[in-house]
C-alpha positions, -999 to 999 in steps of 0.1 A, spaced: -131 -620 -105 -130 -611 -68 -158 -612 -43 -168 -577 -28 -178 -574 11 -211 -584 6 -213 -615 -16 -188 -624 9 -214 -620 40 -242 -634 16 -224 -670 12 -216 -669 50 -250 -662 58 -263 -688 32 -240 -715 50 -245 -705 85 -282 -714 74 -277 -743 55 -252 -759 78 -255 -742 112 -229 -726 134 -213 -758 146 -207 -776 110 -189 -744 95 -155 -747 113 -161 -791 103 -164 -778 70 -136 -753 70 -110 -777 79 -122 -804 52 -120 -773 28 -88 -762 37 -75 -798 41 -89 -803 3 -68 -768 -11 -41 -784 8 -43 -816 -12 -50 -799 -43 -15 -779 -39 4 -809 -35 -5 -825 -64 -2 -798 -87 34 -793 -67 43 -835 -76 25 -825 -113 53 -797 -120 81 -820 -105 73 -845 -131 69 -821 -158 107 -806 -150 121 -846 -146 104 -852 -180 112 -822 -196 150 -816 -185 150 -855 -205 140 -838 -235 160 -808 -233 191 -831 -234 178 -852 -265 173 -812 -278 209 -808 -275 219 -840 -287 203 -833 -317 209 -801 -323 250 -812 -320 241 -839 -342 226 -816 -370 259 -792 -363 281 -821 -369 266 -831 -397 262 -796 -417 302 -794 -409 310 -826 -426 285 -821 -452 283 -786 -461 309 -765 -447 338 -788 -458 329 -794 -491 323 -753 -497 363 -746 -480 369 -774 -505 357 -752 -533 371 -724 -525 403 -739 -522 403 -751 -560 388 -712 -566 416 -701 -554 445 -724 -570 428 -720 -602 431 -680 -600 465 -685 -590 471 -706 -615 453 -683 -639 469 -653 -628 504 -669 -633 497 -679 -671 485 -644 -674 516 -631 -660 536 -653 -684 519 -646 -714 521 -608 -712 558 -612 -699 565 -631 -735 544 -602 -750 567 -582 -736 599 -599 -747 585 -605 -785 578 -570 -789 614 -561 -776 628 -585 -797 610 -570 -825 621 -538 -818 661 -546 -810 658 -563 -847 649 -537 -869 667 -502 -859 662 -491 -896 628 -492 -896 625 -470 -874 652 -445 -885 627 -450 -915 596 -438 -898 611 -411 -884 626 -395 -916 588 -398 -934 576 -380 -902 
């Protein structure tokens, strides 16, 4: 929303009328001295908002070191926990596996080792 050339002339015109020749620069300087003002505070605003802010930014952190802490020692333990006993009890299954077809095994050589005539038998009715 700019001013063009000749709304610009218009308000100068306007004052110089209003306010004669000699009251403009008076008025000038109080405006300028007023922007001036105006800057400043908004410049002491934002320092304040950065000092207050950078506080919550740490309690930010803080917290979110908190939550970490506490999803280790609540979550992520207990779950290596688990997969710990996952994996003993496939081992463990794994190895009674292992033993039972290893005795499979050894019955059905046994078997075999005791009866040589049987066999002699089955292969005489082939």
């Amino acid at each position: 929303m700019g001013l063009s050339g000749g709304e610009i002339l218009l308000v100068v015109l306007v004052a110089l009328m209003l306010f004669g020749a000699k009251s403009i620069p008076e008025i000038m300087r109080g405006i300028a001295k007023g922007m001036h003002e105006f800057r400043k505070a908004a410049d002491e605003i934002k320092e304040e908002l950065n000092r207050s802010s950078s506080g919550i930014v740490d309690e930010i952190t803080e917290l979110k070191n908190d939550v970490e802490r506490q999803v280790q020692a609540h979550i992520q333990q207990p779950l290596r926990e688990i997969g710990e006993d996952i994996q003993k009890n496939l081992v463990n299954d794994v190895e009674k596996s292992y033993s039972n077809i290893e005795q499979d095994i050894t019955s059905s050589a046994e078997t075999a080792l005791k009866d040589p005539d049987e066999e002699e038998q089955d292969k005489i009715q082939e």
